[in-house]
LOTIPA-663656 format. One record per residue (C-alpha): x, y, z. Coordinates in pm, 1 decimal, padded with zeros to 6 digits. Each point is the difference from the previous one (the first is absolute). Layout:
residues N
<site><xx>X</xx><yy>Y</yy><zz>Z</zz></site>
...
//
This chain:
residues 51
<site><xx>-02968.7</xx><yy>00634.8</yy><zz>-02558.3</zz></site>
<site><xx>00148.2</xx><yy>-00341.8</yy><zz>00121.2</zz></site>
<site><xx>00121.7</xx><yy>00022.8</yy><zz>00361.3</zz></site>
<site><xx>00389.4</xx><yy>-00112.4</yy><zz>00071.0</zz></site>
<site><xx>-00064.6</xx><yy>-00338.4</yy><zz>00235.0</zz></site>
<site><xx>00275.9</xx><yy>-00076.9</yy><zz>00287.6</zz></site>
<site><xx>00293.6</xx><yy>-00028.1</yy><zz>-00254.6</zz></site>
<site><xx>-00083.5</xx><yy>00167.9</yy><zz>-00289.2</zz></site>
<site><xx>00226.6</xx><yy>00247.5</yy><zz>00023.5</zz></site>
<site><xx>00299.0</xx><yy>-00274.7</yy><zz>00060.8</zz></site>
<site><xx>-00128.6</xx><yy>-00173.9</yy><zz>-00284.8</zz></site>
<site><xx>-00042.5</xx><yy>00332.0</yy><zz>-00244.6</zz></site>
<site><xx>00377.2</xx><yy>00060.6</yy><zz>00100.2</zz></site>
<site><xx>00138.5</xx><yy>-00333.4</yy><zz>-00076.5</zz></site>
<site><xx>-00200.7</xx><yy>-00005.4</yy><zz>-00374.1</zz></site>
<site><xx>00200.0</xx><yy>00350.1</yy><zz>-00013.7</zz></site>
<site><xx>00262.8</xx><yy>-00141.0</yy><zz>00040.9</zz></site>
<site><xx>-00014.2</xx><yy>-00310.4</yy><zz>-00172.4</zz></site>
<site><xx>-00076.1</xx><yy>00195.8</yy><zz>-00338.1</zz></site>
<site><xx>00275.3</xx><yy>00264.4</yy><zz>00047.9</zz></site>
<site><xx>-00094.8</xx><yy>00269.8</yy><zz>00245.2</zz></site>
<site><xx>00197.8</xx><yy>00324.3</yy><zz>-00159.4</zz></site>
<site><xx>00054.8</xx><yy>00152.4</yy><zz>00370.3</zz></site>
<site><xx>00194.9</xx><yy>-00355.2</yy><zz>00102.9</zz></site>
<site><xx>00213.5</xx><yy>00072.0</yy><zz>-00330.2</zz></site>
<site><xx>00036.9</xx><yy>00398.3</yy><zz>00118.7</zz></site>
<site><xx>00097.2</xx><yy>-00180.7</yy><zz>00317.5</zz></site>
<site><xx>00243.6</xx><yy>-00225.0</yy><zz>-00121.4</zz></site>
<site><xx>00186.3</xx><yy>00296.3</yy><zz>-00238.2</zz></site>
<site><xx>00004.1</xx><yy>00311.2</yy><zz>00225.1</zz></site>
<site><xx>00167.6</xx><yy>-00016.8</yy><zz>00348.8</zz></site>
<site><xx>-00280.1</xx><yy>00220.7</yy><zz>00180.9</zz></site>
<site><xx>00198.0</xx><yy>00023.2</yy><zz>00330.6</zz></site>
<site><xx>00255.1</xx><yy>00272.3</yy><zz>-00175.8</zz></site>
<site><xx>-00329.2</xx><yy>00249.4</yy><zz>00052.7</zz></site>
<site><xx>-00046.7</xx><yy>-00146.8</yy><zz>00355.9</zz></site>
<site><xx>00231.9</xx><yy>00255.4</yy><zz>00152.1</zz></site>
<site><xx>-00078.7</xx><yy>00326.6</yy><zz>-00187.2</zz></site>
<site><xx>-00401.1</xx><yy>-00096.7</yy><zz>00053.9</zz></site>
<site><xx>00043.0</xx><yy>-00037.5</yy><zz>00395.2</zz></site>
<site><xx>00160.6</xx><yy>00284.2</yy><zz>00005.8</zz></site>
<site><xx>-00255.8</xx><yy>00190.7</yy><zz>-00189.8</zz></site>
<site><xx>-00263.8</xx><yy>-00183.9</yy><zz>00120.9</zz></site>
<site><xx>00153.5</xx><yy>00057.4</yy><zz>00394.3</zz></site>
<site><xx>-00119.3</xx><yy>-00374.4</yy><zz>00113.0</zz></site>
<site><xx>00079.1</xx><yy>-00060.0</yy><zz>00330.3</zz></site>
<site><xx>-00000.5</xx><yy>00340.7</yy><zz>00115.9</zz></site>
<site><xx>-00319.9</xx><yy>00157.4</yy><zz>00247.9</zz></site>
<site><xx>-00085.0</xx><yy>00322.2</yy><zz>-00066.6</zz></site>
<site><xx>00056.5</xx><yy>00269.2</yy><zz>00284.4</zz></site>
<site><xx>-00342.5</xx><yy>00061.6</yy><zz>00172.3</zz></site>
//
């Protein structure tokens, strides 16, 4: 197995990208931040737990 140098992973992201990465296209048609609210919630980010 080929080990990732200093920017390989940069580099493996811009090819990605440069041949049509299908999350970027997700990305670009669904507005993720709608779920934002419903996931904090659900999620409870930001809130300690009683100890």
């Amino acid at each position: 197995m080929r080990q990732a140098g200093l920017f390989g992973l940069s580099d493996h992201l811009k090819q990605l990208s440069a041949y049509g990465d299908p999350l970027e296209e997700l990305g670009r048609i669904v507005d993720f931040e709608v779920f934002r609210p419903a996931l904090a919630a659900a999620l409870a980010y930001g809130v300690e737990a009683d100890t």
